[in-house]
C-alpha positions as CSV (number, residue, x, y, z in Angstrom):
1,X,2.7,38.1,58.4
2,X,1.7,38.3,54.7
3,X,0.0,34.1,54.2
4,X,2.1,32.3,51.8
5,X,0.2,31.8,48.6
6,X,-0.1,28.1,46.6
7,X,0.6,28.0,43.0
8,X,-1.5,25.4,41.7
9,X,1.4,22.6,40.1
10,X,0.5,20.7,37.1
11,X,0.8,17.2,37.0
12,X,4.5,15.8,37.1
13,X,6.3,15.5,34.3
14,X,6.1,11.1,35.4
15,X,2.4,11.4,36.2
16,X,1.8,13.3,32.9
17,X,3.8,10.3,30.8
18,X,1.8,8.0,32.6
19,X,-1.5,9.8,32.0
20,X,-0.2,9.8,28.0
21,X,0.3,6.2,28.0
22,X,-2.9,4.9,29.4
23,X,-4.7,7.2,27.4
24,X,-2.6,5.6,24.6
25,X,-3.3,2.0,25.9
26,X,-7.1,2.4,25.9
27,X,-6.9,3.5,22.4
28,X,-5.2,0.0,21.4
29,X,-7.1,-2.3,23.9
30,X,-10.6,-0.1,22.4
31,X,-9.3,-0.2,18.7
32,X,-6.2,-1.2,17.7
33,X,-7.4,-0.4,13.9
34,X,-8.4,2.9,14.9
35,X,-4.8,3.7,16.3
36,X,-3.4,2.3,13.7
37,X,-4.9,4.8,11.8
38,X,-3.8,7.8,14.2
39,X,-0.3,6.6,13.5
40,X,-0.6,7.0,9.7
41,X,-2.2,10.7,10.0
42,X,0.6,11.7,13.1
43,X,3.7,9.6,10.4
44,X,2.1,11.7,8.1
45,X,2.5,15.0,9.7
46,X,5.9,14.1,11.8
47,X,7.6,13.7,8.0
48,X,5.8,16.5,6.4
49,X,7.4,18.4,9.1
50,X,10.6,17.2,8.0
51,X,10.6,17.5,4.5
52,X,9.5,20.9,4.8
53,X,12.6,21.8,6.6
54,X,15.5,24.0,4.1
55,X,18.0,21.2,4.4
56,X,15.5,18.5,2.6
57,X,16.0,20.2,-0.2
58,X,18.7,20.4,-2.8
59,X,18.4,24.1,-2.9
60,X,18.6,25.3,0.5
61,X,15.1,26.7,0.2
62,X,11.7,25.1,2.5
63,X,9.9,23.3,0.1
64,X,5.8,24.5,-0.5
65,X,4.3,22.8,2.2
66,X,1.9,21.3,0.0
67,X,4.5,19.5,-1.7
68,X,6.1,18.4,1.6
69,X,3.1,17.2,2.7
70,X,2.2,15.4,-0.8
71,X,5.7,13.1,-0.8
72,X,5.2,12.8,3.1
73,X,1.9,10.7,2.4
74,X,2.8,9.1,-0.5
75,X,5.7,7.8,1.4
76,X,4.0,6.8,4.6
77,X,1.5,5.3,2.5
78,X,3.9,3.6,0.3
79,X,2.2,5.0,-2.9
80,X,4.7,6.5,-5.0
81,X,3.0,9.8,-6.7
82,X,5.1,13.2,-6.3
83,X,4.8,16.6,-7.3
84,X,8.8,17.0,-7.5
85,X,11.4,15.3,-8.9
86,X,12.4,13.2,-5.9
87,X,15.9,12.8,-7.6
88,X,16.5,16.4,-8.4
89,X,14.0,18.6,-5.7
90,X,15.3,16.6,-2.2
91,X,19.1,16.7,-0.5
92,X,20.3,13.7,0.7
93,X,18.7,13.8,3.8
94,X,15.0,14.8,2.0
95,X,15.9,11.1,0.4
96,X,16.7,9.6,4.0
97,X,13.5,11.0,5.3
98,X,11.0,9.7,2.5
99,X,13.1,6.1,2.8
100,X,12.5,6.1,6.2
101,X,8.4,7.3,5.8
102,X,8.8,4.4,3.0
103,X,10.1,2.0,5.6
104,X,7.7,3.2,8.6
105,X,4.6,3.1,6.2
106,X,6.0,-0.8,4.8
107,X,5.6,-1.8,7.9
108,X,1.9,-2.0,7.7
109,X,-0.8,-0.8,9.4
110,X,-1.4,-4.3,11.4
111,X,2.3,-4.2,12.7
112,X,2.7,-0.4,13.8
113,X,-0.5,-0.8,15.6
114,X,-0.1,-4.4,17.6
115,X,3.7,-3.3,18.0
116,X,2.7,-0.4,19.9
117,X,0.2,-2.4,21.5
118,X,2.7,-5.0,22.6
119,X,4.8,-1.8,24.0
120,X,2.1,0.1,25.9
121,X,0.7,-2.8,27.6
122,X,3.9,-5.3,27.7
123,X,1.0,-8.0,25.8
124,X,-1.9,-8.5,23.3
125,X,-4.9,-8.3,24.4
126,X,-7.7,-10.6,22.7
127,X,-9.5,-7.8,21.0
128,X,-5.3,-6.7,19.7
129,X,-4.8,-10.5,18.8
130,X,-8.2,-11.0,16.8
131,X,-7.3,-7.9,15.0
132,X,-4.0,-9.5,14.0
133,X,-5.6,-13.3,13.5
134,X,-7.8,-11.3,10.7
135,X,-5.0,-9.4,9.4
136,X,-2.0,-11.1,9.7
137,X,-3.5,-15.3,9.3
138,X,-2.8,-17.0,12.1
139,X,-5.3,-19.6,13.6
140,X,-4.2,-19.6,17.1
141,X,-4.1,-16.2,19.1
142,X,-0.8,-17.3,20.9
143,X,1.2,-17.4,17.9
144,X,0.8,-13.1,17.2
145,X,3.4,-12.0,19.5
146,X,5.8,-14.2,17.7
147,X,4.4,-13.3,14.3
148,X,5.1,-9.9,14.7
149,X,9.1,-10.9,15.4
150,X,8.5,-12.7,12.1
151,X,6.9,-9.8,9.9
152,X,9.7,-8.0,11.0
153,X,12.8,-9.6,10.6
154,X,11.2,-11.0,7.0
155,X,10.8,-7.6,6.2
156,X,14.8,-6.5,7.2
157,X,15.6,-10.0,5.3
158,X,14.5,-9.6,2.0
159,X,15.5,-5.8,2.0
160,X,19.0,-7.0,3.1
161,X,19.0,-9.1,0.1
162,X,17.6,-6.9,-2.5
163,X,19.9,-4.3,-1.5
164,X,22.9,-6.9,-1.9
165,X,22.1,-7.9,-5.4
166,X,21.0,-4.4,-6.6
167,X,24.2,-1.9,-4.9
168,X,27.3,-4.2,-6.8
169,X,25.5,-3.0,-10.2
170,X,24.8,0.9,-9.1
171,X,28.6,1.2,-8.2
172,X,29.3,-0.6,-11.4
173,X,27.1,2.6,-12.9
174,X,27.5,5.2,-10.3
175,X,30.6,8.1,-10.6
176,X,30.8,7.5,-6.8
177,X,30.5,4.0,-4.8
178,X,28.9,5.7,-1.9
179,X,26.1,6.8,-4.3
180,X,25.8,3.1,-5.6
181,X,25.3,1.9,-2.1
182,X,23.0,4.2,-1.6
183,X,20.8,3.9,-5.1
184,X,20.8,-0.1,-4.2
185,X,19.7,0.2,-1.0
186,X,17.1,3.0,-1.8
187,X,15.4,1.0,-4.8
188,X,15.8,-2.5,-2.4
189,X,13.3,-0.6,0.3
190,X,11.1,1.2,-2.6
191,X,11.0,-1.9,-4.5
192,X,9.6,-4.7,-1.2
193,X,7.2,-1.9,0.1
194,X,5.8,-1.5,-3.1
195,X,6.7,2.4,-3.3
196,X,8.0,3.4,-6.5
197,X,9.7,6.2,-5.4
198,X,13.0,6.2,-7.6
199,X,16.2,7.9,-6.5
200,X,18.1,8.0,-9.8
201,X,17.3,11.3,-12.0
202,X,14.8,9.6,-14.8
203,X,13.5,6.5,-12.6
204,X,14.1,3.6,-14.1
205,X,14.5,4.6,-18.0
206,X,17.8,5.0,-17.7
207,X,18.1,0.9,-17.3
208,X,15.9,-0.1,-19.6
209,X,17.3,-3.5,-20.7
210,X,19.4,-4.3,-17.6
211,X,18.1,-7.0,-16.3
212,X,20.4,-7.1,-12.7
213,X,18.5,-3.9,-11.9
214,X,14.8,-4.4,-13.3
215,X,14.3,-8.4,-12.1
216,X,15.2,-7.9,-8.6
217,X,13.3,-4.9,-8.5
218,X,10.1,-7.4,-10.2
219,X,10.9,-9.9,-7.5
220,X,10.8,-7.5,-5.1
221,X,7.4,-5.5,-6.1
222,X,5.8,-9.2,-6.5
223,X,6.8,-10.5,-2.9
224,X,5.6,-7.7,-1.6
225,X,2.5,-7.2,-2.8
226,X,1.4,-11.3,-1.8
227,X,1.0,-10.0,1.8
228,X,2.6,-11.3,4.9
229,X,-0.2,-14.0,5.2
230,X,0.5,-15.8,2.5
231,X,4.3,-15.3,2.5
232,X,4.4,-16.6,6.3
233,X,2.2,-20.0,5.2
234,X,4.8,-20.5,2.5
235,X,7.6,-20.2,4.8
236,X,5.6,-22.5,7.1
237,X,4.3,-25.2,4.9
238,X,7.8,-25.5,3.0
239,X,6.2,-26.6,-0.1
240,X,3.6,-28.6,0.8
241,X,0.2,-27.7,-1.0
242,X,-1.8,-29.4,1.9
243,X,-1.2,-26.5,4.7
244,X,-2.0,-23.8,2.0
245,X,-4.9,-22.1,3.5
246,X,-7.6,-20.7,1.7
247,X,-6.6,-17.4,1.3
248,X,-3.8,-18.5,0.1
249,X,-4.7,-20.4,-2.4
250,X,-7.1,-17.5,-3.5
251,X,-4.3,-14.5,-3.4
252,X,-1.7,-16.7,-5.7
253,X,-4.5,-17.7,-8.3
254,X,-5.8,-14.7,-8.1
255,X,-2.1,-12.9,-8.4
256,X,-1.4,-15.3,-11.3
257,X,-3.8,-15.1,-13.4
258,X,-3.9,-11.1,-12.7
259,X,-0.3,-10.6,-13.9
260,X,-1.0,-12.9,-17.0
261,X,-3.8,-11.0,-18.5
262,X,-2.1,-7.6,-17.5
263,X,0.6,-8.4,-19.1
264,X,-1.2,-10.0,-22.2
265,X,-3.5,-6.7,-22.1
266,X,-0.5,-3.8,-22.0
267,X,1.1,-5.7,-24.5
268,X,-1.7,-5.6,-26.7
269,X,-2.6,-2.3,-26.3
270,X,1.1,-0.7,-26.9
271,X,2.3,-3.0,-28.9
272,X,2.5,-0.6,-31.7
273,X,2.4,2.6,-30.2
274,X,5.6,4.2,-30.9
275,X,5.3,6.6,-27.9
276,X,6.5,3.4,-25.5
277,X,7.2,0.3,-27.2
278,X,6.2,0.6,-30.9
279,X,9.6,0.3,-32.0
280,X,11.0,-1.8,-29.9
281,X,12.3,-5.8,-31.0
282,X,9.2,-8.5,-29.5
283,X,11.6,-9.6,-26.8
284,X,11.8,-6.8,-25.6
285,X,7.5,-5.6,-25.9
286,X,7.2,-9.4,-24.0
287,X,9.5,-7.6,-21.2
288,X,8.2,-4.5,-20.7
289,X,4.6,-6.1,-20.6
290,X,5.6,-8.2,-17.7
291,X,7.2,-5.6,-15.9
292,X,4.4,-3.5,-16.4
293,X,1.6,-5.9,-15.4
294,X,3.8,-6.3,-12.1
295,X,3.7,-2.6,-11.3
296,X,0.5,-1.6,-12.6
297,X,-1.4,-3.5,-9.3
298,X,1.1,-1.6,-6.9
299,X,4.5,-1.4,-7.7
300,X,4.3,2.3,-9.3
301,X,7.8,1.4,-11.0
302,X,7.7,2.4,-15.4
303,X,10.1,2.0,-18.0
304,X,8.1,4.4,-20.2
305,X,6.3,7.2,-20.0
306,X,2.7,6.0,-18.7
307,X,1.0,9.7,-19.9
308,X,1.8,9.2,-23.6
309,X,-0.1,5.2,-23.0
310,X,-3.8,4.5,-25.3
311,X,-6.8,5.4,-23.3
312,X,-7.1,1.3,-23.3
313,X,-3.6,1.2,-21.6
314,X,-5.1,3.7,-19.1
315,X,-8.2,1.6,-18.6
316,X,-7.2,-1.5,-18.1
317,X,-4.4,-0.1,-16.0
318,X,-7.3,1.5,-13.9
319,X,-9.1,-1.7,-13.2
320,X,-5.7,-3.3,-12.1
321,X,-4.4,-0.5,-9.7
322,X,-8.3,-1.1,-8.4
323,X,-7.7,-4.3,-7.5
324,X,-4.8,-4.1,-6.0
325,X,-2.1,-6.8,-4.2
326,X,-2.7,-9.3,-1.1
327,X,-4.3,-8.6,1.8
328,X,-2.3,-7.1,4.5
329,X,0.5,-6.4,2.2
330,X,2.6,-3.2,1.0
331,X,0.1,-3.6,-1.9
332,X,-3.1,-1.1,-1.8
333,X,-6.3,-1.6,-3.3
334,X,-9.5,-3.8,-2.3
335,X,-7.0,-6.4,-2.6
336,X,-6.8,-10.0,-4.5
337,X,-8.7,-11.9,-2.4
338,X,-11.9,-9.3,-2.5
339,X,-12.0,-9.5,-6.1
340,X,-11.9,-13.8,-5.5
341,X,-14.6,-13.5,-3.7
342,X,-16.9,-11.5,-5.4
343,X,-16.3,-13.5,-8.4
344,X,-17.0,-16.8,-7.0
345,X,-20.2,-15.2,-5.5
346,X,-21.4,-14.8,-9.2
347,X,-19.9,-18.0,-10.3
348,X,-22.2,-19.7,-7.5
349,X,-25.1,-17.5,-8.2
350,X,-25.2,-18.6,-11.6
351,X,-25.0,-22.0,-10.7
352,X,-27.7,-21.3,-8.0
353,X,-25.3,-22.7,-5.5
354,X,-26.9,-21.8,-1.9
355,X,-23.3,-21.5,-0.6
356,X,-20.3,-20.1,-1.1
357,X,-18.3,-22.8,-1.8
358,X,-14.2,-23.7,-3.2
359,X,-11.4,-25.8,-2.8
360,X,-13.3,-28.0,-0.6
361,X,-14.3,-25.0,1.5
362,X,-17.4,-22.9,2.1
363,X,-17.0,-19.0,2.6
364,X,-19.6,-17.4,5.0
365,X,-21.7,-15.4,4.3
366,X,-20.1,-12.5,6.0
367,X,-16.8,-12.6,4.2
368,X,-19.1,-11.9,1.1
369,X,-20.9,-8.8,2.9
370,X,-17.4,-7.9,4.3
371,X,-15.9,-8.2,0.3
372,X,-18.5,-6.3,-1.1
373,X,-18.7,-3.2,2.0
374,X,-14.9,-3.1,1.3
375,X,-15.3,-2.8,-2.6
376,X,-18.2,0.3,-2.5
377,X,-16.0,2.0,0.1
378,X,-13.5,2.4,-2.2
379,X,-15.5,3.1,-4.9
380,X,-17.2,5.6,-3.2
381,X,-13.7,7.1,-2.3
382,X,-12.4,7.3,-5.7
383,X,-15.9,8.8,-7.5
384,X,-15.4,11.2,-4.5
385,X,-12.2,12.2,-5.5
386,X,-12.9,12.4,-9.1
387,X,-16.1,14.6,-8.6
388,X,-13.5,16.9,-6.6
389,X,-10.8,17.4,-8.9
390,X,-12.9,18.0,-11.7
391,X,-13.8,21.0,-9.9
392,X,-10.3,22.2,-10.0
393,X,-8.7,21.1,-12.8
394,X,-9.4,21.2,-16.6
395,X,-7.5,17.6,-17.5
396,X,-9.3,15.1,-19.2
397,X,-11.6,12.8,-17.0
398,X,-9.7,9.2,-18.0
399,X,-6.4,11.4,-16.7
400,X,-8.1,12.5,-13.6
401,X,-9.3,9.2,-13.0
402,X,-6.2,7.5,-13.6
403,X,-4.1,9.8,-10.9
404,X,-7.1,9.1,-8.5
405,X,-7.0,5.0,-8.7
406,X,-3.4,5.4,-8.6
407,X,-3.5,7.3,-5.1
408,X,-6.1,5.6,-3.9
409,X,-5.0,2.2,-4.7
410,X,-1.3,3.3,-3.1
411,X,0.0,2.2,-6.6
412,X,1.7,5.3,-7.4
413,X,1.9,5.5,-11.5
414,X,1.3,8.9,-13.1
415,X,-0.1,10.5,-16.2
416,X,1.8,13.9,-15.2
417,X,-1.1,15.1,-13.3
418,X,-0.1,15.6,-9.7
419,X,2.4,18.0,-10.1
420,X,-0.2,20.1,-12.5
421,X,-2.9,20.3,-9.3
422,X,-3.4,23.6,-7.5
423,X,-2.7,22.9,-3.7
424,X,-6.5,21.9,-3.3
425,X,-5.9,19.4,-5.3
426,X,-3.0,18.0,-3.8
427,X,-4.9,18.1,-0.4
428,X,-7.7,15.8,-1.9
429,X,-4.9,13.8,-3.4
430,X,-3.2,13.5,0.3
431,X,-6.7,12.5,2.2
432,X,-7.4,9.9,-1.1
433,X,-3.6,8.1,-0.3
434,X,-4.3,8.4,3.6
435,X,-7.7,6.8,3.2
436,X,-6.5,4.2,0.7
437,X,-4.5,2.9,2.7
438,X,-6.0,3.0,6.5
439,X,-9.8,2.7,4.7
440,X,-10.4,-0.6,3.3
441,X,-8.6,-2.1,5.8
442,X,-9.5,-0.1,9.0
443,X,-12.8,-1.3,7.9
444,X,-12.1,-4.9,7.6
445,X,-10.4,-4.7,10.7
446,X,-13.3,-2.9,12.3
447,X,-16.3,-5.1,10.9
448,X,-14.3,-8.5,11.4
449,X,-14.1,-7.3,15.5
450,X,-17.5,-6.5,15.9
451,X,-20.1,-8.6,15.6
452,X,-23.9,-8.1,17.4
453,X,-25.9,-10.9,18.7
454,X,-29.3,-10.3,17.9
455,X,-32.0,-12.7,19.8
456,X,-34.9,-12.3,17.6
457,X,-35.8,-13.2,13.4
458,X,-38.1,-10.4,11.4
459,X,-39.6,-11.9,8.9
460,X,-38.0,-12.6,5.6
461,X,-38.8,-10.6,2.3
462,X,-36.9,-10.3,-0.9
463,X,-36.7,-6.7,-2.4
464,X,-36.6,-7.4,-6.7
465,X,-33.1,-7.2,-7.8
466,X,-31.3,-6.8,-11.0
């Protein structure tokens, strides 16, 4: 009798689910930043997949996969460049893919990752909870769990009513109600998460001067970008200036003052430059000002065409999109309260102040090393970039620079030059949004968690600076 023979079995289809998810729930409990950050890059290639599908587009054809992958990213991202018309080039569903990547990528980076956290292992842990007490602004490490409920639902809210004030005027507009629903509710996600990604063939433009379209689409960019820290303490302290914490405080002074000399800046810059505004009546350069100091730190939202802006438009647009919105916020950038921080650090050292100190507060020492880390990175990302696309293009350097800031900042204004770039180009492009978005902060996240205890002084010395 011939011996039976044993095929060696694989692991079970429940044993190898199981296997997944505690490899999974080690990544969290080890770093829930650094998952965070696998679930941009696997968003990332999950939608690119999609788009890249014939039926995304209006013509029946696969889209380039470079340009699937481009408008993939800069919807998970929330950033708001393209290298198509996103009117025109997707179907319908292409549309209801990037809205979804728009509403995946909203979400933020702190909530996909403690969400799945709160999944995997059915609770926070403490390293998943002061992760979210850096990134979200609670004080106590009960209260994340609950938080998270809040983000969420806030998030839903103020969609819900954005969309409800903006789809009454698109069917007012629209040849069809169902596309009026749709245009509202499409501009009422874009809009909150900071994505300007427009749905209507010629953005924006086409409502230039209607105000029932272009406020609630302000309001909704500026909420947005405060960051669910400070929105949740305003929810909380209902008014009263005495819970405010400090970051608070520092993201809507900063935010203020930001938004006033933007708007002061592009108005003075185009105010005669026929291209845009030149010959437009002063109420109407006042508006477009404001509504472009709103969307030059994030929004990505024009009424004009930004490429045919002055180089000083261009700069000081640069140095906004930089900066960018709050702290875990749809907003990219360093973020408000970096910028603070390193400005009160000079104000103090030219007082000769030992410590770091305002509104009755003193800042340690490691939110200053923490500021200034987060601000080289990103410098170092976008002089990168630049150094790269010069390489590959032959467009001026304040062009290529602009475009850069733009995607690294998530911001998502363009001179033009993204749909010019060679598919290298777009690649570096892709990685530049990815890393804007998940860099900056993944670092925050993973310097605020790890701290060494070292038992021993070396001696101080001074090195000359300046």
């Amino acid at each position: 009798m011939p011996r039976s023979i044993r095929v060696p079995r694989g692991p079970s289809p429940g044993k190898a689910g199981r296997l997944g998810s505690g490899l999974l729930k080690e990544l969290v409990k080890r770093s829930p930043a650094r998952a965070a950050a696998g679930i941009f890059i696997l968003a990332g290639l999950v939608f690119t997949s999609l788009l890249s599908l014939p039926i995304a587009s209006a013509s029946g054809r696969a889209t380039a996969l470079q340009d699937a992958m481009f408008t993939a990213v800069s919807a998970v991202t929330v950033t708001g460049l393209t290298t198509v018309d996103t009117a025109t080039h997707w179907s319908f569903f292409g549309q209801v893919v990037i809205l979804v990547a728009i509403q995946a990528g909203g979400l933020g980076i702190v909530t996909i990752a403690l969400l799945l956290a709160r999944a995997v292992s059915r609770h926070l842990g403490v390293r998943s909870k002061v992760f979210a007490q850096q990134n979200i602004g609670t004080s106590k490490l009960g209260e994340v769990g609950a938080l998270l409920r809040t983000v969420v639902l806030t998030t839903l809210s103020i969609e819900a009513i954005l969309a409800a004030i903006l789809i009454p005027r698109f069917i007012m507009l629209d040849e069809h109600w169902w596309e009026g629903v749709w245009h509202g509710l499409f501009y009422a996600i874009s809009a909150f998460n900071n994505a300007g990604f427009v749905s209507t063939v010629g953005g924006l433009e086409p409502y230039d001067g209607d105000m029932w379209i272009l406020i609630p689409i302000m309001v909704g960019v500026f909420i947005g970008s405060l960051g669910f820290p400070v929105f949740l303490i305003l929810l909380s302290a209902r008014g009263n200036t005495r819970r405010w914490t400090l970051h608070t405080k520092l993201t809507l002074a900063t935010t203020s003052i930001l938004l006033v000399a933007g708007a002061v800046a592009w108005g003075a810059f185009e105010w005669s430059n026929v291209e845009t505004v030149g010959n437009m009546s002063i109420p109407e350069k006042i508006f477009h000002a404001l509504f472009a100091s709103t969307m030059m730190r994030s929004g990505g939202f024009s009424l004009v065409d930004t490429a045919q802006s002055t180089s000083a438009t261009l700069v000081a647009s640069d140095a906004l999109m930089f900066v960018g919105g709050g702290s875990a916020s749809t907003a990219g950038g360093i973020k408000v309260a970096t910028l603070a921080v390193l400005f009160l650090a000079i104000i103090a050292e030219a007082r000769g102040d030992k410590r770091l100190m305002v509104a009755g507060r003193v800042i340690p020492d490691g939110t200053l090393r923490l500021a200034i880390s987060v601000t080289f990175l990103g410098a170092t990302l976008v002089l990168s970039t630049v150094l790269v696309l010069t390489l590959v293009t032959d467009a001026s350097l304040d062009r290529i620079l602009f475009e850069v800031i733009s995607a690294f900042a998530t911001c998502g204004l363009s001179v033009g030059l993204s749909a010019e770039l060679d598919p290298f180009g777009k690649i570096a492009l892709s990685v530049l949004m990815l890393a804007g978005r998940i860099g900056p902060a993944g670092l925050a996240a993973a310097l605020a968690v790890r701290q060494r205890n070292v038992l021993y002084n070396h001696p101080e010395e001074r090195p000359i600076i300046g």
